[in-house]
TORDO-389953 format. One line per 4 residues: their letters; for each residue x, y, z of N, C-alpha, C. Coordinates in nm, 2 decimals, always signed. Example, Ala and Ser with C-alpha at 12.3 -4.5 7.8 and 13.67 -1.06 7.14 Angstrom:
TORDO-389953
AS) +1.32:-0.57:+0.78:+1.23:-0.45:+0.78:+1.32:-0.33:+0.78; +1.28:-0.22:+0.71:+1.37:-0.11:+0.71:+1.29:+0.00:+0.79
***
This chain:
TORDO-389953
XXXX) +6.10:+8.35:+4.89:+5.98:+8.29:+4.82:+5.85:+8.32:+4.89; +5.87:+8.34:+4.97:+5.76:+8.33:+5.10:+5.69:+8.47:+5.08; +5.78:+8.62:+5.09:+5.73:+8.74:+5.04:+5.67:+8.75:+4.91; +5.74:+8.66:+4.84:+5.67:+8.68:+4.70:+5.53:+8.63:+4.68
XXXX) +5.46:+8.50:+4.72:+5.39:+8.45:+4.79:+5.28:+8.52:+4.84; +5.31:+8.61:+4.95:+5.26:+8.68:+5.03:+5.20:+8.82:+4.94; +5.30:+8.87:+4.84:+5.26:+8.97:+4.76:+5.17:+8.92:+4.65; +5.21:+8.84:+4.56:+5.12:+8.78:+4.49:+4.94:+8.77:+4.57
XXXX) +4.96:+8.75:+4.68:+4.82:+8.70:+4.70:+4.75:+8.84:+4.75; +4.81:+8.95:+4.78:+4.76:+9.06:+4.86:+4.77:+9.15:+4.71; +4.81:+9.15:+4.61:+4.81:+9.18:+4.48:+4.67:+9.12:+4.44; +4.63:+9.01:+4.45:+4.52:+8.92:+4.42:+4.39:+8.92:+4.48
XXXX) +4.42:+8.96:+4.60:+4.26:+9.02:+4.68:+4.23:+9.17:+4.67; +4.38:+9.25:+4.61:+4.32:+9.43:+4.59:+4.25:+9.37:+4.47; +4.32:+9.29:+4.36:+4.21:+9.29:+4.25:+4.07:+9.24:+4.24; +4.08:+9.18:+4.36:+3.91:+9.12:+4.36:+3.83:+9.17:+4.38
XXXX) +3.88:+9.27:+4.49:+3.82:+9.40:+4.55:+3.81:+9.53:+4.42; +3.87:+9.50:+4.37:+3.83:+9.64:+4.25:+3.70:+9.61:+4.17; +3.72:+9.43:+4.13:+3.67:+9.41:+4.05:+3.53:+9.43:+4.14; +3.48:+9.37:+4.26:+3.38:+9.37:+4.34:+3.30:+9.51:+4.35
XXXX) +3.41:+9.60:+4.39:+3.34:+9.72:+4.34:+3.27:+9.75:+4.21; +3.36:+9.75:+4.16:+3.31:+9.75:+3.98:+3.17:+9.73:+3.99; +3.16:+9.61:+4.00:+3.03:+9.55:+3.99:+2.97:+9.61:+4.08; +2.98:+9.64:+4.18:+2.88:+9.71:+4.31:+2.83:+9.81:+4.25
XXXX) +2.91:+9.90:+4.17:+2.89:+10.03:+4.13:+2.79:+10.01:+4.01; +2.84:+9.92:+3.92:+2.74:+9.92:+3.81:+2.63:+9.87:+3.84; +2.57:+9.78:+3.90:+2.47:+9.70:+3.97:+2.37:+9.85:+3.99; +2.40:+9.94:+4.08:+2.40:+10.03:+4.11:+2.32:+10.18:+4.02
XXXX) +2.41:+10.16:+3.93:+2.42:+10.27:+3.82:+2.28:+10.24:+3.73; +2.28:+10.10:+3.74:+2.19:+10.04:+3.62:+2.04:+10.11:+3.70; +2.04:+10.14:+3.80:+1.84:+10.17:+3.85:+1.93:+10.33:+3.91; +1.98:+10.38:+3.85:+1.98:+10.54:+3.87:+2.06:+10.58:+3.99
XXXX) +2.15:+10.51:+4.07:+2.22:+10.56:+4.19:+2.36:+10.54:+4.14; +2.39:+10.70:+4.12:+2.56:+10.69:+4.09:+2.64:+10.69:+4.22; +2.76:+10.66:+4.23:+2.89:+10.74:+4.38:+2.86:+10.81:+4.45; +2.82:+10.93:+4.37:+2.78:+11.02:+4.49:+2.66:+11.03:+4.56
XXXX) +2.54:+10.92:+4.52:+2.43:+10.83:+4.62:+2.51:+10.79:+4.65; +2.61:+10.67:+4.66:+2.62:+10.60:+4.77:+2.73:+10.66:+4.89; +2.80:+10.72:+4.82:+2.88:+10.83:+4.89:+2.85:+10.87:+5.03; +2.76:+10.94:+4.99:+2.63:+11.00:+5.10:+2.57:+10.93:+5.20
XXXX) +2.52:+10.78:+5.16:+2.49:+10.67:+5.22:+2.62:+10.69:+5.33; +2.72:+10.63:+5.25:+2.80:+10.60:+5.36:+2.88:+10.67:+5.46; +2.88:+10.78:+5.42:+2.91:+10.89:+5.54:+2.77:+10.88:+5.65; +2.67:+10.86:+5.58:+2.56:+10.87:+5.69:+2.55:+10.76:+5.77
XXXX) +2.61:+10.61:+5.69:+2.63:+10.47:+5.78:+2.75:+10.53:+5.89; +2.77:+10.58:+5.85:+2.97:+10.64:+5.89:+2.92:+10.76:+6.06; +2.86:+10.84:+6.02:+2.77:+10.89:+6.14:+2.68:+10.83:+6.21; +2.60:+10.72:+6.18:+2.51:+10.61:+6.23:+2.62:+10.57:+6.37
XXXX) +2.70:+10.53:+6.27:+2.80:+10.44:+6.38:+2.86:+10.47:+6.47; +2.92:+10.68:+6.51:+2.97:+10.68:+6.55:+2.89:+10.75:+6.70; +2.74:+10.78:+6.65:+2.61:+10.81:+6.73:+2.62:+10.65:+6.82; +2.64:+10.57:+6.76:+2.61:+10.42:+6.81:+2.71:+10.36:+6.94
XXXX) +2.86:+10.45:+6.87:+2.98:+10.43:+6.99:+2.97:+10.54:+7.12; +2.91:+10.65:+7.03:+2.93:+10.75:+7.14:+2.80:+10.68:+7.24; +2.70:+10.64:+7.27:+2.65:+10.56:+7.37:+2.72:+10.47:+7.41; +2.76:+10.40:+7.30:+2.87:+10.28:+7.45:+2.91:+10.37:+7.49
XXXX) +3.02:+10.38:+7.43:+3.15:+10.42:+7.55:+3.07:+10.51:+7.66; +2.95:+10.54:+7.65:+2.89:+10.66:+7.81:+2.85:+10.52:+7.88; +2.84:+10.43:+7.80:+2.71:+10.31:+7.85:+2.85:+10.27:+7.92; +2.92:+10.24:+7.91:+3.08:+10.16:+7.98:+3.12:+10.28:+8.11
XXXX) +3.13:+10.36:+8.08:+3.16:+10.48:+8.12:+3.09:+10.43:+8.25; +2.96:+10.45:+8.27:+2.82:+10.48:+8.35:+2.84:+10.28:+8.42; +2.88:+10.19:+8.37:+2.93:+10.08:+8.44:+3.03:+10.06:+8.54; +3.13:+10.12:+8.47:+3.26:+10.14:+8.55:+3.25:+10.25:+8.75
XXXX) +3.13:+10.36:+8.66:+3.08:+10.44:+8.78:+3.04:+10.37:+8.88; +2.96:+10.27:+8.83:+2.87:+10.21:+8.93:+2.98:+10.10:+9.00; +3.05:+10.07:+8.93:+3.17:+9.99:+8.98:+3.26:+10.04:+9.16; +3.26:+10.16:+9.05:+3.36:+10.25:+9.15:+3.30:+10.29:+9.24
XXXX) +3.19:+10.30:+9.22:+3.08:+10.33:+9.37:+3.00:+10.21:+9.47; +3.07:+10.14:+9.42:+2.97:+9.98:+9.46:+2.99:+9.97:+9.63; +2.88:+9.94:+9.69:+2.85:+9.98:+9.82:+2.80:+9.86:+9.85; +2.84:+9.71:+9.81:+2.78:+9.61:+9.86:+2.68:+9.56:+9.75
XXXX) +2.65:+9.42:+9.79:+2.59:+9.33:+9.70:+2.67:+9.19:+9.62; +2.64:+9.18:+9.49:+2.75:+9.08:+9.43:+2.83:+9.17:+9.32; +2.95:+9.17:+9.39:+3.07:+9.25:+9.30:+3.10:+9.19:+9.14; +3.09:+9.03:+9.16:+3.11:+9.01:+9.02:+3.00:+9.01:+8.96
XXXX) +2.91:+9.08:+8.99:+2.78:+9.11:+8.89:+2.79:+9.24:+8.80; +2.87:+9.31:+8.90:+2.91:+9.42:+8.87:+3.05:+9.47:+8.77; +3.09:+9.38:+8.79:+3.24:+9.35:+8.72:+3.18:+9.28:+8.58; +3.13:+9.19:+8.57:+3.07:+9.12:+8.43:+2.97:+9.19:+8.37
XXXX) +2.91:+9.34:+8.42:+2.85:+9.43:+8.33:+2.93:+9.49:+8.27; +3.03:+9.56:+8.34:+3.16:+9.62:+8.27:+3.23:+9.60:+8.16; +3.25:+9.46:+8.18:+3.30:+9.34:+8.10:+3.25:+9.34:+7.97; +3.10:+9.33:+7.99:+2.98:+9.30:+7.83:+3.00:+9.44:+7.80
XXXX) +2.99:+9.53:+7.88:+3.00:+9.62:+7.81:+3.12:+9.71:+7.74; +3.23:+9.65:+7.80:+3.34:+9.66:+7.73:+3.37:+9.60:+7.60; +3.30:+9.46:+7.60:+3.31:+9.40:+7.46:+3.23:+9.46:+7.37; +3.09:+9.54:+7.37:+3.02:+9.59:+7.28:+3.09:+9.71:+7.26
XXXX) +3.14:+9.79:+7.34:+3.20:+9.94:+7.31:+3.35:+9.91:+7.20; +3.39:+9.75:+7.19:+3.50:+9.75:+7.08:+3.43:+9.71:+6.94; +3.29:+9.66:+6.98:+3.24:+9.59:+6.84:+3.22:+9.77:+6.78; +3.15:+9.85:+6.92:+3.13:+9.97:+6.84:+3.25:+10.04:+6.76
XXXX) +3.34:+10.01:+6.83:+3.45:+10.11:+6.74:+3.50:+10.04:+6.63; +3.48:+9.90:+6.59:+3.54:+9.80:+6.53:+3.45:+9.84:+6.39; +3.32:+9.86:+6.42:+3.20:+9.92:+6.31:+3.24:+10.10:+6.27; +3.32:+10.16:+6.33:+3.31:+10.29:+6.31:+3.43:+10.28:+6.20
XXXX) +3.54:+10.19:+6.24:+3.61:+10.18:+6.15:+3.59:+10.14:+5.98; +3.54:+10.04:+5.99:+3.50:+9.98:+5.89:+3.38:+10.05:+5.79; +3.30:+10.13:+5.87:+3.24:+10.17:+5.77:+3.35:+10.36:+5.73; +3.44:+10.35:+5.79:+3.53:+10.51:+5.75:+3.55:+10.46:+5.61
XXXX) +3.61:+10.34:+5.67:+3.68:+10.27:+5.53:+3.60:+10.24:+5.41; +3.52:+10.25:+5.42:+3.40:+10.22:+5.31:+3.37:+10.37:+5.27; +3.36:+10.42:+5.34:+3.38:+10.60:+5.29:+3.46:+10.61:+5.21; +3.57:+10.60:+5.21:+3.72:+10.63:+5.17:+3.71:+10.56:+5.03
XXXX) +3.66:+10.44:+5.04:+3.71:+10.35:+4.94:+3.59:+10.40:+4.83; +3.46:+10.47:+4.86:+3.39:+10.50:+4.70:+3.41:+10.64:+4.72; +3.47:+10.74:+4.80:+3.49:+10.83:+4.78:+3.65:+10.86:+4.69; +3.76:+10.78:+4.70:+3.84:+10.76:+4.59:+3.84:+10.73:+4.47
XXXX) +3.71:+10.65:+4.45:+3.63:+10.62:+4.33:+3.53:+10.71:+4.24; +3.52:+10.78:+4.36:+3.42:+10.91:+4.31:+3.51:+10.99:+4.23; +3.60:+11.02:+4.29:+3.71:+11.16:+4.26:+3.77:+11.15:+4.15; +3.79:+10.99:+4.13:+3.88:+10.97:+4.04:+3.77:+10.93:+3.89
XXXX) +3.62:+10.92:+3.93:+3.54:+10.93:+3.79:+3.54:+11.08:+3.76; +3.49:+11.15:+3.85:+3.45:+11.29:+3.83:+3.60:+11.36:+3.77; +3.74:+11.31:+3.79:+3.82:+11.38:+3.70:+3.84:+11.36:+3.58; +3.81:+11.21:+3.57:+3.80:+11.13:+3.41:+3.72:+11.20:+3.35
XXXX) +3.59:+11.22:+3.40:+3.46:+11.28:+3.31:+3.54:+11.47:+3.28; +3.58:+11.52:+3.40:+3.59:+11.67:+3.33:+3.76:+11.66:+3.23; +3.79:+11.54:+3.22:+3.87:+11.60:+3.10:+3.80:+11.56:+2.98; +3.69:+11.53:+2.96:+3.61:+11.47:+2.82:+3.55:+11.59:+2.83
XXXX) +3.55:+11.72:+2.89:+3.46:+11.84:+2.91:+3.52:+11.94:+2.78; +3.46:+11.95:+2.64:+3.57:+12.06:+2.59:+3.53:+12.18:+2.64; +3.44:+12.23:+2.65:+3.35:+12.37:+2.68:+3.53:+12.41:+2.76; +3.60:+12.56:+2.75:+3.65:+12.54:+2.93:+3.59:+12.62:+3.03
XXXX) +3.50:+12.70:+3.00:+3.42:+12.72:+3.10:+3.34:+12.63:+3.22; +3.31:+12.55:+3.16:+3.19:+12.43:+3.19:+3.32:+12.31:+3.27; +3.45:+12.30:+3.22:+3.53:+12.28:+3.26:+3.60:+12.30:+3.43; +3.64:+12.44:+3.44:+3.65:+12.48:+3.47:+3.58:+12.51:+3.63
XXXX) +3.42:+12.51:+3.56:+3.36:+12.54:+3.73:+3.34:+12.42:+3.79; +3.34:+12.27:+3.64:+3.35:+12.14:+3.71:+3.48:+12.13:+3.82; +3.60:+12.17:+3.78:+3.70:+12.14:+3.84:+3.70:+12.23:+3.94; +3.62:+12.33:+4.00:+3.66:+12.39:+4.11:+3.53:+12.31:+4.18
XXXX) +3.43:+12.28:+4.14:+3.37:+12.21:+4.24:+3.44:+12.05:+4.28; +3.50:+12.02:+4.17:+3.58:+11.88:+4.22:+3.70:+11.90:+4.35; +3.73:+12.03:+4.37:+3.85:+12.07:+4.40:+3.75:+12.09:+4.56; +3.66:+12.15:+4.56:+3.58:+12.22:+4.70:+3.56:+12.08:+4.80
XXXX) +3.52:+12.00:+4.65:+3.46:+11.92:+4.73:+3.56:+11.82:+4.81; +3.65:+11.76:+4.72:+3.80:+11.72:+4.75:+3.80:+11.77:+4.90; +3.85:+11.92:+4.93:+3.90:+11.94:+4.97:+3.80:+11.93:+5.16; +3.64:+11.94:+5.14:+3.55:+11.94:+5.25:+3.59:+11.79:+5.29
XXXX) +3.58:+11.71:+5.20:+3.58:+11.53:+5.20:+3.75:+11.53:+5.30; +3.86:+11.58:+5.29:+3.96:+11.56:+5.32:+3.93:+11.61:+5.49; +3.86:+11.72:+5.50:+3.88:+11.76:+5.68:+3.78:+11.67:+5.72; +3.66:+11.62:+5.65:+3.55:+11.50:+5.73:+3.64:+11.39:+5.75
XXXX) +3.74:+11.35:+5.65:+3.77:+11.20:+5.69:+3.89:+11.21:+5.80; +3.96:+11.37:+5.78:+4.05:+11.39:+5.91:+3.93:+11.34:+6.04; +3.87:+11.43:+6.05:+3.77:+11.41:+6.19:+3.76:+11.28:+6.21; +3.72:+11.20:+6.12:+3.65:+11.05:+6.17:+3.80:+11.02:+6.19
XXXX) +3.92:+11.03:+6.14:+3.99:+10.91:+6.12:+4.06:+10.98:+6.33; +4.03:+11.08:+6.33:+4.09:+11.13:+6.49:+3.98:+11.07:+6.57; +3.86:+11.06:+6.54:+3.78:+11.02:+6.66:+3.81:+10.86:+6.66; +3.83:+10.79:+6.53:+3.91:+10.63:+6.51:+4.01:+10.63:+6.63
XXXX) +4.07:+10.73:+6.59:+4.19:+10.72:+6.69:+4.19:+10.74:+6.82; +4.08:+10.81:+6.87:+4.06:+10.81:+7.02:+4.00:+10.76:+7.08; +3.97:+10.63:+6.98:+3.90:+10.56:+7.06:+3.98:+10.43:+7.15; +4.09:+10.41:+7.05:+4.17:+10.28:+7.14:+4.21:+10.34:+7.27
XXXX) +4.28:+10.47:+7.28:+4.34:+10.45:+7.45:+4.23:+10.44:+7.56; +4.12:+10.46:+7.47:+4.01:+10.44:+7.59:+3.97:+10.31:+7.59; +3.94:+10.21:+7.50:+3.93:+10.12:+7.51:+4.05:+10.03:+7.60; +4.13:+10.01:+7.57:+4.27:+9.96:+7.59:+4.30:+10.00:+7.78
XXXX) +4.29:+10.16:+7.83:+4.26:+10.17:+7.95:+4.14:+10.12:+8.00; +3.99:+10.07:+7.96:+3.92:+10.00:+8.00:+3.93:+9.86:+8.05; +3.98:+9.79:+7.93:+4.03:+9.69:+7.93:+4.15:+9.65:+8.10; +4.25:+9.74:+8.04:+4.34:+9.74:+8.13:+4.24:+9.73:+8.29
XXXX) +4.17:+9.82:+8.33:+4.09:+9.78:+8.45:+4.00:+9.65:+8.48; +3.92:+9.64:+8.38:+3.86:+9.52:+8.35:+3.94:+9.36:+8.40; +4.08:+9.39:+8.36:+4.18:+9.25:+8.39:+4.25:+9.26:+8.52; +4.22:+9.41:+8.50:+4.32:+9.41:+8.68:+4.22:+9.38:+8.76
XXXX) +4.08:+9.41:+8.79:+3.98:+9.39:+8.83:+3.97:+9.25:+8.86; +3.97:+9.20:+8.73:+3.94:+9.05:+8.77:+4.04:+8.97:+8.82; +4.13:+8.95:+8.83:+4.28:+8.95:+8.93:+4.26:+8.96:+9.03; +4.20:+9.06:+9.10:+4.16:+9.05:+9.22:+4.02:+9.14:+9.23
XXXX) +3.91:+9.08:+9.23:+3.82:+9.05:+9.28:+3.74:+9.07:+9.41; +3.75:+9.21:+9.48:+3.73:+9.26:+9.61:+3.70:+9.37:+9.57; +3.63:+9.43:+9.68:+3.60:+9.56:+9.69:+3.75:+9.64:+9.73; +3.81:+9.56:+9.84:+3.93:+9.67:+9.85:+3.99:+9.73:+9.72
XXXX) +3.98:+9.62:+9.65:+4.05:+9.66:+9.50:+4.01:+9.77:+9.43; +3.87:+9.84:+9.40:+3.80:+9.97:+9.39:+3.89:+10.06:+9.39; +3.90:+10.05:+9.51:+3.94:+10.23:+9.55:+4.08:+10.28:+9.47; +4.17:+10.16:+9.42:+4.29:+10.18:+9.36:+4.21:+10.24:+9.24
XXXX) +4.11:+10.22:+9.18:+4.07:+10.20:+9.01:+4.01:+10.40:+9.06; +3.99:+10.47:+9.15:+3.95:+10.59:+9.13:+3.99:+10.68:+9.05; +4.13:+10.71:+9.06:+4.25:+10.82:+8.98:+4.21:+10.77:+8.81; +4.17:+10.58:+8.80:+4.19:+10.55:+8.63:+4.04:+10.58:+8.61
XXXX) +3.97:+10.59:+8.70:+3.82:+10.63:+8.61:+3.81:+10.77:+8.61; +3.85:+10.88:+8.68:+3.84:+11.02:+8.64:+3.93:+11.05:+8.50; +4.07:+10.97:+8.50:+4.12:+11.00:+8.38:+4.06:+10.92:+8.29; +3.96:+10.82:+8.27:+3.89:+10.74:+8.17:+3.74:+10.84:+8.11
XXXX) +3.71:+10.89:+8.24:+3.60:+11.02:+8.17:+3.64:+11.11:+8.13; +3.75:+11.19:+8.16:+3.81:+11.32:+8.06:+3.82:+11.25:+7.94; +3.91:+11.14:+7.90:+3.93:+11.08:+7.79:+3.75:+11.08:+7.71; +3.68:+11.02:+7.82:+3.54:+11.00:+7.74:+3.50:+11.12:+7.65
XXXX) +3.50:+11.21:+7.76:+3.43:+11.32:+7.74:+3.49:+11.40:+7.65; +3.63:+11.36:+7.61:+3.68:+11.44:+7.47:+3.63:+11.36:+7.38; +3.62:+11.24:+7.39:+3.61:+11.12:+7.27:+3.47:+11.19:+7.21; +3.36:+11.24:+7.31:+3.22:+11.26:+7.25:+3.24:+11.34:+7.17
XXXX) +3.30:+11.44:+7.23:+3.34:+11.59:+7.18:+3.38:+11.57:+7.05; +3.45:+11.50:+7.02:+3.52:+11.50:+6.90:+3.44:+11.40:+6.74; +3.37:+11.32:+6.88:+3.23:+11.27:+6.74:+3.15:+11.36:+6.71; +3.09:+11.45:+6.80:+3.01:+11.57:+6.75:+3.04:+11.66:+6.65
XXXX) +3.20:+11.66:+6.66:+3.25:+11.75:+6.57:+3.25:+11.69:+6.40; +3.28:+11.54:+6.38:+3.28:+11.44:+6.30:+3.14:+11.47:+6.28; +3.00:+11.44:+6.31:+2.87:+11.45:+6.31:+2.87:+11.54:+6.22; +2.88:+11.66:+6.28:+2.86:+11.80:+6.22:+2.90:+11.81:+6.13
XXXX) +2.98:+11.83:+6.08:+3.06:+11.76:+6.00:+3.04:+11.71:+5.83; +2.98:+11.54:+5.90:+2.95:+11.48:+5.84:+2.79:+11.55:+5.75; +2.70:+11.65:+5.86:+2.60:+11.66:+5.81:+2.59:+11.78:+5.69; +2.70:+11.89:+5.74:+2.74:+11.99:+5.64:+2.83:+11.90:+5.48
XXXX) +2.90:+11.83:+5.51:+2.94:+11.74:+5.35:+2.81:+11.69:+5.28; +2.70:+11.64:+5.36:+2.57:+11.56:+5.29:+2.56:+11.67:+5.21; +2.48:+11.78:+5.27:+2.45:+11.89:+5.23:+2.51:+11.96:+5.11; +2.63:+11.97:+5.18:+2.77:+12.05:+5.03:+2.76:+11.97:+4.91
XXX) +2.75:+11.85:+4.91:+2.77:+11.73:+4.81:+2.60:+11.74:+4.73; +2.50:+11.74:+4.81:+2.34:+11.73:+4.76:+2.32:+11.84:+4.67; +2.35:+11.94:+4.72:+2.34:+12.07:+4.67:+2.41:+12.15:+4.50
***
């Protein structure tokens, strides 16, 4: 009874969410901005965001340095930067997510008006070059949302090994304790420094789709 329950109500918030869209989109439509305005938008919110993480995580990165190099003074001053900045580098990734998903969700919506409309296409020529540009575009949209959804993904083991130091850290609370955390911050900057790598590639990306789609 309990699953049924549970389906019923997750059956009941996809439809609210359709319907919410709906309305988002026609609200929308009514002053001249179809899907593929907001489309666009949101890959660009979607790049906003991930310009926004790639500074944390250097900004955490560049904390933990200072950590690992700490040469005297107040250590938990130094440990509770880490700390804030570990909490903002998850809000960052927590925002990269959410707005992928928001990509996804009127880019499914796009795909699936743009195939309704070219089957009301009699011409088949006119047809035809519709559906190969529905098809190009499909297909640029599928390797951008691969990128973001890998740089999504690379970002937890860095978070998660952050964290992990963060708690060990605070457990014990000494500078002797440092010197253990050296081996996890060189392997936390390789990790970084692919994580950038791989938003740049998402970026780039992201700015050749604007373009393919504007055009």
């Amino acid at each position: 009874m309990f699953r049924i329950l549970v389906c019923i109500c997750l059956l009941a918030l996809t439809g609210c969410e359709s319907v919410v869209d709906k309305a988002y989109y026609g609200m929308w439509e009514k002053v001249g901005v179809e899907k593929r305005d907001i489309l666009v938008d949101r890959v660009e919110d979607a790049q906003d965001s991930q310009k926004d993480a790639q500074q944390e995580f250097s900004s955490a990165l560049d904390e933990f340095s200072t950590l690992i190099n700490f040469d005297g003074g107040e250590l938990e001053t130094v440990y509770n930067n880490l700390n804030d900045q570990l909490e903002v580098s998850k809000e960052s990734a927590a925002s990269v997510t959410q707005r992928i998903n928001k990509v996804e969700s009127v880019a499914e919506d796009l795909f699936d008006e743009w195939q309704t409309e070219i089957n009301l296409i009699s011409s088949a020529n006119l047809k035809r070059d519709s559906q190969r540009k529905l098809s190009e575009t499909k297909r640029k949209y599928a390797s951008l949302l691969k990128s973001m959804r890998k740089v999504e993904k690379s970002m937890s083991p860095v978070l998660i090994a952050l964290q992990d130091n963060v708690l060990a850290l605070k457990h014990n609370l000494n500078a002797n304790a440092i010197g253990s955390l050296q081996g996890e911050f060189n392997s936390i900057k390789q990790d970084v420094g692919s994580l950038i790598k791989e938003m740049n590639v998402a970026i780039k990306q992201s700015d050749d789709f604007i373009k393919s789609i504007k055009g």
